[in-house]
N, C-alpha and C positions, 0 to 999 in steps of 0.2 A: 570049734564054735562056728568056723564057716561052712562046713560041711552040713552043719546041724542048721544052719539060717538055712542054707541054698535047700536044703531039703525042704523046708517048710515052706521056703517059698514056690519052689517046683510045686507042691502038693496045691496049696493056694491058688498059684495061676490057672492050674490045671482045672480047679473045680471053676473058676470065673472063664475058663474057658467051654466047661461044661454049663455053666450056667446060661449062655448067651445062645447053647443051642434050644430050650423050651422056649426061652423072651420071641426066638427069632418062629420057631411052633407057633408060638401064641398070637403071632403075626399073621399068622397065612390062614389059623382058623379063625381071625376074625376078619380075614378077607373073604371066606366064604360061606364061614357058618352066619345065618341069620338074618335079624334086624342090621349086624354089624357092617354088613356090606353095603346098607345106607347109609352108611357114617364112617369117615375115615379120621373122625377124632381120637379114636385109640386106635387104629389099626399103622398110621404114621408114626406115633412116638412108639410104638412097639420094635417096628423095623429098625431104626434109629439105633434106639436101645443095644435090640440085639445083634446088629451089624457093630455098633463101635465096643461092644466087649469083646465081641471077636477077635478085632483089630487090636483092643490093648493086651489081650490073651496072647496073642501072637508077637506081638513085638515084646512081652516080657521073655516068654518062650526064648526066642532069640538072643535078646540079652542074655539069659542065663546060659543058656548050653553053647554057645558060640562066645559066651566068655567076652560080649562088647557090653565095657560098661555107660558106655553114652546109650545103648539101647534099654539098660534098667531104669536109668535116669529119665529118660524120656517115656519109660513106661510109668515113672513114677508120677510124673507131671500130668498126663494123659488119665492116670488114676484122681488123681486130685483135682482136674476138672471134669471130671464124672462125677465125682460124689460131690462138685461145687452143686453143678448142674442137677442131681435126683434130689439135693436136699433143697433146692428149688422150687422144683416141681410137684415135690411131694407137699410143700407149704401151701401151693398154690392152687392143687387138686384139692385139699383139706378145705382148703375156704369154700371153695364153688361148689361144695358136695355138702357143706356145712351150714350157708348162709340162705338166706330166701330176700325176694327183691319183687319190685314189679314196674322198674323205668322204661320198657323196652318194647310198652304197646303189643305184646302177645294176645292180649284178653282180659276179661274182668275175671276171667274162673278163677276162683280161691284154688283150686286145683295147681295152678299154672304159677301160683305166687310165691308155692313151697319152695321153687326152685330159684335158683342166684340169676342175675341179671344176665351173667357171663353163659350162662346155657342156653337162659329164655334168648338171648340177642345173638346169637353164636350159631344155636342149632335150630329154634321153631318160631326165628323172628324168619316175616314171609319171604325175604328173600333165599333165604337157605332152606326154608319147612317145603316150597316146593317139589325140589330135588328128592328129600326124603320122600315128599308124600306118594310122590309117583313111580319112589324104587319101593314103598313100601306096597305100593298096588301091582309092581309088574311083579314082584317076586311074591307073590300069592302066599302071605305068610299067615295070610287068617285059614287058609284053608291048608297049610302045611299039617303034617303029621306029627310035628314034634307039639306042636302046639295044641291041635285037639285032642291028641292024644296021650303020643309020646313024651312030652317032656312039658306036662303043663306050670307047672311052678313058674321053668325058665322065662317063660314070655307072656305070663300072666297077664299084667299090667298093659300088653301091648294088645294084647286077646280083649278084655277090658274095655280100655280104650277105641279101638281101630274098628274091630271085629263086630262089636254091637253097639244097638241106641244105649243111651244112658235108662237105668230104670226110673227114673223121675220121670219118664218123657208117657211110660203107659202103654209103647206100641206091645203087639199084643205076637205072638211067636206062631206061624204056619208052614208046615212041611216041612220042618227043621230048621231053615236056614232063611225065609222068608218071614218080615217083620212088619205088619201091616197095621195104618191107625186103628182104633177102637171106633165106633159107631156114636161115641159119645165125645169123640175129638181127642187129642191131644193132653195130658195132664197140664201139664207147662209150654208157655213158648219159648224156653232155654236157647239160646242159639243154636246149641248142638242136637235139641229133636228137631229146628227144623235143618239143619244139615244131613241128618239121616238119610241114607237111599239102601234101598236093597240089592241096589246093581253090585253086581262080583268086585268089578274097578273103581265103586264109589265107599259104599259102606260108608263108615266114622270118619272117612281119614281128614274132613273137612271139620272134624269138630277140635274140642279145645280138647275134650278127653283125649283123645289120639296123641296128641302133643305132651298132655302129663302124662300117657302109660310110656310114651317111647323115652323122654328124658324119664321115669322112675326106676325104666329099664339099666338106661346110660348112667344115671345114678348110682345102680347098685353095682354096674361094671367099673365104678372107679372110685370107690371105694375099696374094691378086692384092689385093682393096681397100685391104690394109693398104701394099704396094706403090703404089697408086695416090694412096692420102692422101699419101704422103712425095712423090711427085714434084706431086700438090697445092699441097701445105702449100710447097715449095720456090719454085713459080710463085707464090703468092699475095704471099709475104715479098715476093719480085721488084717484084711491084707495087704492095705496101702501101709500098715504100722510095719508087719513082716517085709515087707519090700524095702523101708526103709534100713531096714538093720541089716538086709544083704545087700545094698547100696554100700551103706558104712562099712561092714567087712570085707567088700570085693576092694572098697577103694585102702582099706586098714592095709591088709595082705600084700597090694599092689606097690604103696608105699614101702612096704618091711622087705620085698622081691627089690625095690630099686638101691634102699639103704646098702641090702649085703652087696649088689655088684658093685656099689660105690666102694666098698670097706676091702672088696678082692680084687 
């Protein structure tokens, strides 16, 4: 029976010690793929993430082949406030990707109200839309190739938003990339046609679109994490259960080792 626990556990550690190496991947590409490197809202709890599976990977590891059972037990404690922690976070991503608000003076755009307060106030209320707006201008992502080209779907929204006037506004498209009034004026005075410029470092990024393409962006990236914590959070339980029952047999066997030398 111990043999058969400690195997399944070995097997188990193994794969959450395999697991924490994509989390810790998934970290470093969104420190440098993208929009994502204006925002280190997911690129933080990623590292996090994937540096303390590591670390509970490791000190199960330990406990089991080095045969110390204070080290399972502590790995089991460490598991249990993991999965406290993701079923947490996973509740808490579920609401703000879920709900729509608009306390937080971002704008009147209907646009901007889909999204939950905790985004609107977090990422494009103006003390923090700054920062964005100006990593989204120095890293020339309207003009990148994944975006015109290569990977239009990914960054739509931000393409959308950033990259051009809104089509209510009328401007009229020259030379490709040059957006200029109509002779008969402006259709609307939206705030965001007159925020428009055609300068390379100016574009959208001053309108309210720019703020809904980048949170619809940020939106759909955390919803896949939120997705990814629950099938997480499901593996881990998996294996906090298996941990426990090589917990109970390491200490069962330990007990039955002390009985006989008591009895010889």
């Amino acid at each position: 029976m111990l043999g058969a626990c400690s195997g399944m556990f070995a097997c188990s550690n193994f794969l959450t010690f395999l697991s924490s190496l994509p989390v810790l991947a998934a970290a470093v590409i969104l420190r440098y793929y993208g929009h994502t490197r204006c925002s280190t809202y997911l690129e933080v709890p990623m590292w996090v993430l994937g540096i303390f599976l590591l670390l509970v990977s490791l000190a199960g590891m330990t406990g089991l082949w080095c045969g110390v059972t204070f080290m399972l037990w502590l790995y089991q404690w460490l598991m249990f406030l993991l999965i406290l922690v993701l079923c947490c976070f996973t509740v808490f991503m579920f609401i703000v990707t879920e709900e729509s608000g608009s306390k937080c003076g971002t704008g009147e755009d209907p646009r901007l109200k889909q999204f939950s307060d905790w985004l609107q106030c977090r990422l494009v209320g103006e003390s923090n839309w700054i920062g964005i707006r100006s990593c989204l201008s120095e890293s020339k992502i309207c003009s990148d190739p994944a975006i015109s080209g290569g990977k239009p779907g990914v960054f739509l929204p931000i393409k959308n938003g950033c990259c051009m006037p809104p089509s209510q506004c009328g401007f009229v498209l020259k030379n490709g990339s040059i957006w200029t009034i109509p002779k008969s004026g402006l259709a609307s005075n939206h705030h965001d046609c007159l925020m428009w410029s055609s300068k390379p470092n100016r574009l959208c990024y001053y309108c309210y679109s720019c703020k809904a393409g980048f949170l619809a962006r940020l939106k759909n990236d955390l919803r896949k994490l939120t997705t990814f914590s629950i099938c997480l959070v499901s593996f881990l339980i998996i294996n906090f259960i298996i941990g426990c029952l090589a917990c109970r047999s390491s200490q069962a066997v330990g007990l039955f080792q002390i009985r006989r030398k008591d009895q010889f």
